[in-house]
C-alpha positions in Angstrom: 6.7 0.8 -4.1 3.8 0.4 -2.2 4.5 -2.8 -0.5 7.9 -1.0 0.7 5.5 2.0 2.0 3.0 -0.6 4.0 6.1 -2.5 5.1 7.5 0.4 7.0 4.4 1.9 8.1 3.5 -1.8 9.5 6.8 -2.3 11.4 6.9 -2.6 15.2 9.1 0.4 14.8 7.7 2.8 12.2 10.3 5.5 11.1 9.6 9.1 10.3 7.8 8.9 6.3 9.9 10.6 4.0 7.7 13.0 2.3 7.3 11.5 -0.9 5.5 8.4 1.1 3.7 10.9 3.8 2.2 12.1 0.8 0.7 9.1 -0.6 0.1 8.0 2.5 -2.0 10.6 3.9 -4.0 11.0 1.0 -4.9 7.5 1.0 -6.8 8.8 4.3 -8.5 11.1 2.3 -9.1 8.5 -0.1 -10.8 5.9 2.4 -12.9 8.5 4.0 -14.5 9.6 0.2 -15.6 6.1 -0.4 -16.8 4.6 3.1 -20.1 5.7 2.2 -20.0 3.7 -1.4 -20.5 6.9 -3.2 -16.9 8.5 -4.3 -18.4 11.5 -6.0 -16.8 13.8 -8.7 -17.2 16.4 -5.8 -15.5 14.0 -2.9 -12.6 13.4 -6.0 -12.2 17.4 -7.0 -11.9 18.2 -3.1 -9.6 16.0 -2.8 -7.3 17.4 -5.6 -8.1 20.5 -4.5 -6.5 19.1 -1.1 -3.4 18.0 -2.1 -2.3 20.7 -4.6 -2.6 23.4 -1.7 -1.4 21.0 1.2 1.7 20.2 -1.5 2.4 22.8 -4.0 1.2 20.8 -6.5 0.1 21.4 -10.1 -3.3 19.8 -10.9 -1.8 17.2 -12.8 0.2 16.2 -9.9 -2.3 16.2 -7.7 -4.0 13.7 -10.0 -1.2 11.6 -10.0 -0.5 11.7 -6.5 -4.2 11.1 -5.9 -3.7 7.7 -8.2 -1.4 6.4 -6.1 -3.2 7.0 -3.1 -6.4 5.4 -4.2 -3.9 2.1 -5.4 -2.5 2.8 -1.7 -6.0 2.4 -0.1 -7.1 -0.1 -1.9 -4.1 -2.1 -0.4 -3.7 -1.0 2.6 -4.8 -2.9 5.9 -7.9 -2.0 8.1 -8.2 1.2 8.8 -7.1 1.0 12.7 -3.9 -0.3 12.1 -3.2 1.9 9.0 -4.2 4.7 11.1 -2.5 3.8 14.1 1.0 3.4 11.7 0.5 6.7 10.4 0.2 8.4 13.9 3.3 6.9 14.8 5.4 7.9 11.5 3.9 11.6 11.1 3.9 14.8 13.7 1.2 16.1 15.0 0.6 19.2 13.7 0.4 17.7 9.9 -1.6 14.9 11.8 -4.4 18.0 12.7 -4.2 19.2 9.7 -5.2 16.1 8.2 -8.3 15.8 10.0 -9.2 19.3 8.8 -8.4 18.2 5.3 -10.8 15.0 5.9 -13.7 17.2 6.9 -13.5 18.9 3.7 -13.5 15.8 2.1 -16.7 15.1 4.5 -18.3 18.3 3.4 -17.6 18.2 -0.4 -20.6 16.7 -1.5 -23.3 18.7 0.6 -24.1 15.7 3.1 -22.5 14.1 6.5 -23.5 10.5 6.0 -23.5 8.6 9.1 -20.7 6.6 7.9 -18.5 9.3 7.3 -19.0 10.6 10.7 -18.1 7.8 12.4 -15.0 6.8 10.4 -13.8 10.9 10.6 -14.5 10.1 14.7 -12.3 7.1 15.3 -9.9 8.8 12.5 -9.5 11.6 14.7 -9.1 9.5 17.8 -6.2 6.9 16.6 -4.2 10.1 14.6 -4.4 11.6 18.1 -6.9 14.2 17.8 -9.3 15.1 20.3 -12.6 15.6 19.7 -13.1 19.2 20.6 -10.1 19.6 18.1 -12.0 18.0 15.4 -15.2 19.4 16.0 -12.8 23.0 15.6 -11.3 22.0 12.7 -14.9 20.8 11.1 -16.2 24.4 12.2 -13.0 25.9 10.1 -14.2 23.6 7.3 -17.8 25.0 7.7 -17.3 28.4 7.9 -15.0 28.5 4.7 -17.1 26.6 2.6 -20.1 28.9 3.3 
């Protein structure tokens, strides 16, 4: 399944994601940004489920599941630019902004903007297509709900 999903996210020629593999895919993002600063915490984890059952309708158990998958995604999935890079190319871009919303929440979850985070969310934002004044609004959204 997955090597299907990388194979057509990898081609020179990426087609549109169904949403079953947008899914996965896009919370693999959510994934990679929760553990680039070698601490995936129960809070990084519950905001991510949190993520996906509003984004998707999903129960919590599904969310779980789908959250499975996309850490087994991430964990096989290449570097980050050209991941990135396949994902811009397969998804629109208003689901591409709201992703970068979604991975400032992740960001913010546990309490602390590590250094790493910031600059994987920056070059995120940049090869999804997102400005940065449009991510610096969507991290103020983030911000002002989670107060």
């Amino acid at each position: 399944m997955f090597a299907d999903l990388l194979r057509g996210l990898l081609a020179s020629d990426p087609q549109r994601l169904p949403d079953p593999d947008a899914r996965v895919a896009l919370a693999a993002l959510l994934v990679r940004i929760a553990k680039v600063d070698g601490d995936y915490s129960d809070a990084e984890i519950s905001r991510i489920d949190r993520i996906l059952m509003a984004r998707y309708r999903l129960s919590p158990f599904d969310a779980i599941a789908l959250r499975h998958e996309a850490e087994t995604l991430e964990t096989q999935a290449p570097d980050t630019v050209r991941f990135t890079r396949a994902i811009k190319e397969a998804v629109d871009y208003d689901h591409r902004e709201g992703v970068i919303e979604a991975l400032w929440e992740v960001v913010l979850a546990d309490g602390t903007r590590d250094g790493d985070e910031d600059s994987l969310l920056r070059l995120l934002a940049n090869l999804l297509g997102i400005n940065d004044r449009d991510s610096n609004l969507a991290r103020q959204r983030v911000e002002s709900r989670l107060k």
